[in-house]
N, C-alpha and C positions, 0 to 999 in steps of 0.2 A: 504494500500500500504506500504511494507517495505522500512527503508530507503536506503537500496542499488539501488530496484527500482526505487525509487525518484530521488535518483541523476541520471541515467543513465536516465531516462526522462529529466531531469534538464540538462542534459550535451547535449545531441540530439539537445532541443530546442538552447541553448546556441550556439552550434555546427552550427546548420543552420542560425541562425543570422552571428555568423563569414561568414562564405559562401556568404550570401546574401551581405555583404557587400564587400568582397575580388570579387564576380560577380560585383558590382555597380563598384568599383576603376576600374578593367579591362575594364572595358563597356567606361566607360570615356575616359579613355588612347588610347584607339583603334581606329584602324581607318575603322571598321565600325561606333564609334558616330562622328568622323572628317568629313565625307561624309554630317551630317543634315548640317541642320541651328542651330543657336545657340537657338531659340526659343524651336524648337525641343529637343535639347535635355538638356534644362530646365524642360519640360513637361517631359519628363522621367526619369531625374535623380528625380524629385519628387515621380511620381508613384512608382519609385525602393526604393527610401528612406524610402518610407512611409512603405515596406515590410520590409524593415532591421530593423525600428523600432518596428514592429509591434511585428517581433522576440520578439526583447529583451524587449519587455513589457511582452510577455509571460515567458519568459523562468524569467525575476520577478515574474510572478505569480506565474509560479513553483516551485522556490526558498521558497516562504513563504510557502509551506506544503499542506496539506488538513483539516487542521481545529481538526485533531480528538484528544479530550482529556483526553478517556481512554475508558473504556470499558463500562460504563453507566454512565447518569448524572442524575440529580433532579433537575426538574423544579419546582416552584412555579408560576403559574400566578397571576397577581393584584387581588386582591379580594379573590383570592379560596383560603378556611382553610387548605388545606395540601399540599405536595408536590407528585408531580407523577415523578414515577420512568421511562426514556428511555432507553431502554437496547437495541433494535433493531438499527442495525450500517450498513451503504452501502457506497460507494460512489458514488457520482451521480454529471455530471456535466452540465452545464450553460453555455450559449453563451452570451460574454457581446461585445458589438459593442460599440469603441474606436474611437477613434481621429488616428487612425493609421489604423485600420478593426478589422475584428472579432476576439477575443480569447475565449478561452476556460476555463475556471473555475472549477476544480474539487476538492471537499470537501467533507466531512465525513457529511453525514446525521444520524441523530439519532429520534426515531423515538419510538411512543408507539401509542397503538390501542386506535382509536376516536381522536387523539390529531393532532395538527400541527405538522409536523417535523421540528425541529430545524439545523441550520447550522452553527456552531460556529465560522467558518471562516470567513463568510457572515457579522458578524459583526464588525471582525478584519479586512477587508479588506474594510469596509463603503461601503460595494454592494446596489448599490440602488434595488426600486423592479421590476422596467421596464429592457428589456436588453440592455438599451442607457446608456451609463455612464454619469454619473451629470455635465461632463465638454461638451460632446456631445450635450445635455438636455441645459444647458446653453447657449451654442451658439446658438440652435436655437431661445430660448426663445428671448434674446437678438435682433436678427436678426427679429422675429416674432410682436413684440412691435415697430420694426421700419417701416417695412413696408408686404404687402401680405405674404397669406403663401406660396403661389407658387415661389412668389421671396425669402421668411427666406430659405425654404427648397434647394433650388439651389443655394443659398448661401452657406451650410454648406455643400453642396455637391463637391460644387467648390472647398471647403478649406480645405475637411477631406477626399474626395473620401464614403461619405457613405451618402446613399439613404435615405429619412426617409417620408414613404407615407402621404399626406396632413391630412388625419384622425386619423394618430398615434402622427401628429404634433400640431394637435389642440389639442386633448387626453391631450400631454404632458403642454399644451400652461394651462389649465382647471386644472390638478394636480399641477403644479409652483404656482399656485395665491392662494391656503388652507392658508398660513402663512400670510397673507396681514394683519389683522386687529391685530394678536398677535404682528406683527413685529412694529409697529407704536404704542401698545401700549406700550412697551418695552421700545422702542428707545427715543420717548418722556420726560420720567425720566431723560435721559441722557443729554437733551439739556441747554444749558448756563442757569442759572437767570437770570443772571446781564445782561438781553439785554434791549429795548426799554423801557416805561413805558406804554407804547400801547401793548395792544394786540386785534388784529384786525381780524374778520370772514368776509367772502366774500361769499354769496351765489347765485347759478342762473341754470335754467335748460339750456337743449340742448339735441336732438331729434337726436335719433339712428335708421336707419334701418334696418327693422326687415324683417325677412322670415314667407313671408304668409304661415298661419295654412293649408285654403284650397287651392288646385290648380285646381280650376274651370279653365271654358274656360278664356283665356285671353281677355278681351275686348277692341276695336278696338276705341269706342269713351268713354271716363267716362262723368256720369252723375256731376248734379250740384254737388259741396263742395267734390268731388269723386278725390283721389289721386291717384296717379298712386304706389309710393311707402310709406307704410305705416311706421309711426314712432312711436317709444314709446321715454319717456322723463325721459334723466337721471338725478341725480341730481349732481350740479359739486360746489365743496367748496374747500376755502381756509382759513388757517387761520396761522398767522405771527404774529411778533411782531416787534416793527418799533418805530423808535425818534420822537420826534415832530419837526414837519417841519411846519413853523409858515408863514404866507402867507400873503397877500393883496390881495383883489379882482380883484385890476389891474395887478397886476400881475399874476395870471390864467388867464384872459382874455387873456393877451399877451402872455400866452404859447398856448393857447386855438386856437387863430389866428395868431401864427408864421409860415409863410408861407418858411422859409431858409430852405435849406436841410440838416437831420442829424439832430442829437435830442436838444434841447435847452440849450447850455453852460453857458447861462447867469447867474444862481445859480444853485450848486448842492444843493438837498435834499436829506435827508437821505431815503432810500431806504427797503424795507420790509428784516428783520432777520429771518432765522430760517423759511421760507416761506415752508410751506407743500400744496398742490393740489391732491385733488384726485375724486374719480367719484365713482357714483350706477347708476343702473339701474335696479336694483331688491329694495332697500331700498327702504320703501315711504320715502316722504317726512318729515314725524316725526321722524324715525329712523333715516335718514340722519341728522337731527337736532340734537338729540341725538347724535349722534356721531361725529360732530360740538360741542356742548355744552364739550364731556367727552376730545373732546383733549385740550381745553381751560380749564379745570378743571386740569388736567394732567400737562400744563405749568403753572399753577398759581392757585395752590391749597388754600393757605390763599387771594386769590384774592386782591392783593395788585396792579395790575395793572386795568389801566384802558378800559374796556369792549367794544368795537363797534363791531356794525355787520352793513355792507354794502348791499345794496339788491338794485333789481328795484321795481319799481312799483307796482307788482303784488300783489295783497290786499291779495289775500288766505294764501301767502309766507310772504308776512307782518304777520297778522293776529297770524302764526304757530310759527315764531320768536317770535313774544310779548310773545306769552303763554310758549316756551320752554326758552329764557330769562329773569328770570326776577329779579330786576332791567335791564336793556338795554338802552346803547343809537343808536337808530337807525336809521341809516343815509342812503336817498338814493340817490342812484350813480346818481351824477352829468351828465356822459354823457347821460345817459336817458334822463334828465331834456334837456339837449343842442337836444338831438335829435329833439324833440316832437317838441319844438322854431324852428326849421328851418323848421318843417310842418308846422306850421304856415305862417312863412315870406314868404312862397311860394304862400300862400291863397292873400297875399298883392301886393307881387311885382315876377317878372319873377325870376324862377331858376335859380339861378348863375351869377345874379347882383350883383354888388356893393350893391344898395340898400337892398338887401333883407342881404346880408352879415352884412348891420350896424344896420338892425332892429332885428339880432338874438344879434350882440355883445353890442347892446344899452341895450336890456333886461336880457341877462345873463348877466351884472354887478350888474344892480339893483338888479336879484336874490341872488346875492353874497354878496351884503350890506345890504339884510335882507328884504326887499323891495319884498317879493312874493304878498303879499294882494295886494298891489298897480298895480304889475304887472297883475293880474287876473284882478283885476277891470278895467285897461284899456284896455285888449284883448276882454274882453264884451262890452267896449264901444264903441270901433272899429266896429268890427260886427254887432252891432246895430245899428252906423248912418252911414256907409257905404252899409246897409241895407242887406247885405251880407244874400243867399237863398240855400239850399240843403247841396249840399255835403260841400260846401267850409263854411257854416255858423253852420256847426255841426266841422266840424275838430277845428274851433276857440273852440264852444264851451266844446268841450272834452277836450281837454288842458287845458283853463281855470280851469274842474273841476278836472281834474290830478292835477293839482299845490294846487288849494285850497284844496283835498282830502289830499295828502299830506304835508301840510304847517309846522307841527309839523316834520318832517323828513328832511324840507329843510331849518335849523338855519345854514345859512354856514357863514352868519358871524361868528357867535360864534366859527362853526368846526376850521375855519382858523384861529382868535386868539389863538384857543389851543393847532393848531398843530396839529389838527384830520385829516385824510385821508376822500376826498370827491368824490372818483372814486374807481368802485370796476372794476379794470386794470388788476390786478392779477387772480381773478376768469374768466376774460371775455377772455385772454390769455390761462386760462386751457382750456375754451369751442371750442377755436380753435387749439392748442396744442395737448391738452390728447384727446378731442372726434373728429371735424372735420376733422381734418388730416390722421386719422388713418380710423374714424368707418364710412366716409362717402364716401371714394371713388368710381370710377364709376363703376356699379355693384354690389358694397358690398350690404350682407344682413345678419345680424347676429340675432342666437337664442339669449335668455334672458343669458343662464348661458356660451357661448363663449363671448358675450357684456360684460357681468360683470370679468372675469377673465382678458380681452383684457385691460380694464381701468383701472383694480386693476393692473396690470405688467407694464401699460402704465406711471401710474401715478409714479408710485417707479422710470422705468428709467428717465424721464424727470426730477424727483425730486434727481435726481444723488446719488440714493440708490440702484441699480440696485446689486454694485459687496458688496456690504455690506448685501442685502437683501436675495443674494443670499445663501453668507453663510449662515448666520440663518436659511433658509428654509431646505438645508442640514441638518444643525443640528439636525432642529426640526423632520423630514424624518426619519435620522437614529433612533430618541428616539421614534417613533411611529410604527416602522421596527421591531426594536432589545430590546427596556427598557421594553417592557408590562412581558416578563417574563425572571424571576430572575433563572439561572440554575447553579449548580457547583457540582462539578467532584466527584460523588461515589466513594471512596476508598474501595479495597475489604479488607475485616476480614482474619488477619493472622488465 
């Protein structure tokens, strides 16, 4: 395109934005908009806006050129020993859908046989590869991580006038979440030292639903252990660094049983730093450790702080901790231990007594004073001359051998004079936060790789990396777009 034609395009488009907006002022002033309601003609002076600037986003676009840099260029790709010559040139143009509507994109294509054509504008202009622009793409993602796609999508409909079909929204939801694991290893480096002397891992699963493989007949009754929606179990970790917050056993108890409303002002404690959350459900659970382990590695490379990893119960998840930490001290979350004690006191005394309330806090102190063995041994002894039979004389004894199984994990005197954290709060907060709220609403069922991208974008926004994350993904987008090959400008031989 010459540039006399250039501008005489550039001036049209230009030309029609004036227009579009000298029609909006008239439109207003008139007394056909005098005759709406003022709602109404809110609602239209927006749709008419949204045309005047749609204009002048184009007629910028045609301002910056069509990309073309002479008459052939030489590419080099990563890897290949020579350069290939593009001599073949067209213009050819692209439809990109804005925050305003469609424009038009027209650029010099260059071009050699068997090879990719190149667009050099494309990457002066940071053209993503989808036809949804990255601020488009953004909003919905955004929108998408908070709630349904049918509500992100009518969201961004609402607010930009452009359509975007549930399966080109999930598409985009699936391409946003590639940079998740480079962006957190990155960012990591960047965070304080000089924070806590703790650095603290939180581990624990939570069960997503999934979209059954086959769709047989639906059945009207399930059989025994037979669930109606199938789950798989993702894996949800935290890991922070945090003061020492130095404690008395009676005092947990009293926060443990403060029945006021609104959280306990009585002493602040210092609070988790630097707190990251996030989720798999494709990782096993050694991968996920793994990658628990490298960001802990990552914040405290000369390992000058001190190590804990929080967990429940579960021996397999114990077991996988010891083997991927080691030394470790590991501690498990106290509210388990409280949970299991009020299964108990219910085997004793009626639900939601007094009584049954001073025989869980009579024994969570002794656990708290170090006092488990003792505690085991009088829950067997209970059981035994109360002569306790079936269900309610195996729940005594399961408990019992939870505590005694884990007795080496529950030093909480010790954790409390050192100022160790004895509740995994944070992790148990992601499980309702990043997975229940999002992955288990009524109806959802999600494939393996929509579950894993929904938790990798889920985790970023909650963890207020979202418009920081975002960039970087751009970033990294345009260098996997436009960096893979190196071209510049053939000069022809006088």
């Amino acid at each position: 395109m010459s540039i006399a034609s250039n501008w005489a395009s550039l001036e049209r488009i230009a030309s029609a934005a004036r227009n579009a907006f000298a029609d909006l002022e008239y439109w207003l002033y008139s007394n056909t908009s005098a005759a709406h309601r003022l709602h109404e003609v809110e609602a239209q002076e927006e749709r008419r806006g949204r045309e005047v600037l749609r204009l002048m986003f184009q007629a910028h676009i045609d301002s910056r050129g069509d990309g073309e840099v002479g008459q052939a260029i030489a590419v080099r790709q990563e890897g290949a020993p020579r350069e290939i010559v593009y001599r073949h040139k067209r213009l050819r143009s692209r439809r990109l859908i804005t925050l305003f509507g469609s424009v038009c994109v027209t650029r010099m294509e260059y071009s050699s046989p068997g090879q990719r054509s190149l667009y050099p504008l494309d990457g002066l202009l940071g053209l993503p590869a989808r036809s949804y622009s990255y601020e488009i793409q953004r909003r919905l993602v955004k929108a998408a991580v908070k709630g349904p796609f049918d509500e992100a999508t009518e969201e961004v409909a609402d607010a930009t006038g452009v359509s975007i079909p549930k399966r080109t929204a999930e598409q985009i939801v699936v391409d946003a979440s590639v940079d998740f694991a480079s962006f957190y290893a990155q960012r990591t480096l960047r965070l304080d030292p000089e924070s806590g002397p703790l650095l603290v891992a939180s581990v624990d699963g939570k069960g997503v639903p999934m979209v059954k493989r086959n769709h047989g007949a639906r059945k009207v009754r399930l059989g025994r252990g037979e669930k109606r929606n199938k789950k798989r179990m993702s894996t949800v970790g935290a890991v922070f660094t945090q003061k020492l917050n130095l404690r008395t056993p009676e005092a947990v108890v009293e926060s443990l049983f403060d029945e006021s409303p609104g959280p306990n002002k009585s002493k602040r404690y210092h609070r988790p730093e630097q707190k990251r959350v996030w989720a798999s459900l494709l990782s096993g659970k050694d991968a996920f450790l793994a990658q628990v382990k490298a960001e802990m590695q990552r914040r405290d490379p000369a390992h000058k702080k001190r190590w804990l990893v929080v967990t429940d119960g579960e021996r397999a998840l114990q077991r996988k901790v010891a083997a991927t930490f080691n030394p470790i001290e590991l501690i498990l979350d106290l509210l388990h231990v409280l949970e299991k004690l009020w299964a108990v006191s219910y085997v004793f005394h009626p639900e939601g007594s007094p009584e049954a309330r001073q025989f869980v806090r009579e024994r969570i102190l002794r656990i708290l004073r170090g006092e488990v063995s003792q505690v085991v041994k009088g829950l067997r002894q209970m059981a035994t001359k109360r002569k306790l039979k079936g269900q309610r004389r195996e729940t005594v004894f399961n408990v019992a051998a939870y505590y005694y199984r884990n007795r080496s994990r529950m030093r909480y005197d010790f954790y409390l004079r050192s100022g160790y954290p004895i509740a995994s709060g944070s992790v148990e907060g992601a499980c309702k936060n990043l997975v229940k709220d999002r992955m288990e609403r009524s109806g959802m069922r999600w494939t393996p790789p929509m579950a894993e991208a929904m938790l990798q974008l889920r985790a970023v926004y909650l963890s207020d990396h979202f418009e920081e994350y975002w960039r970087y993904h751009v970033d990294e987008d345009q260098k996997r777009l436009f960096k893979s090959a190196k071209w510049r400008k053939l000069v022809a031989k006088k």
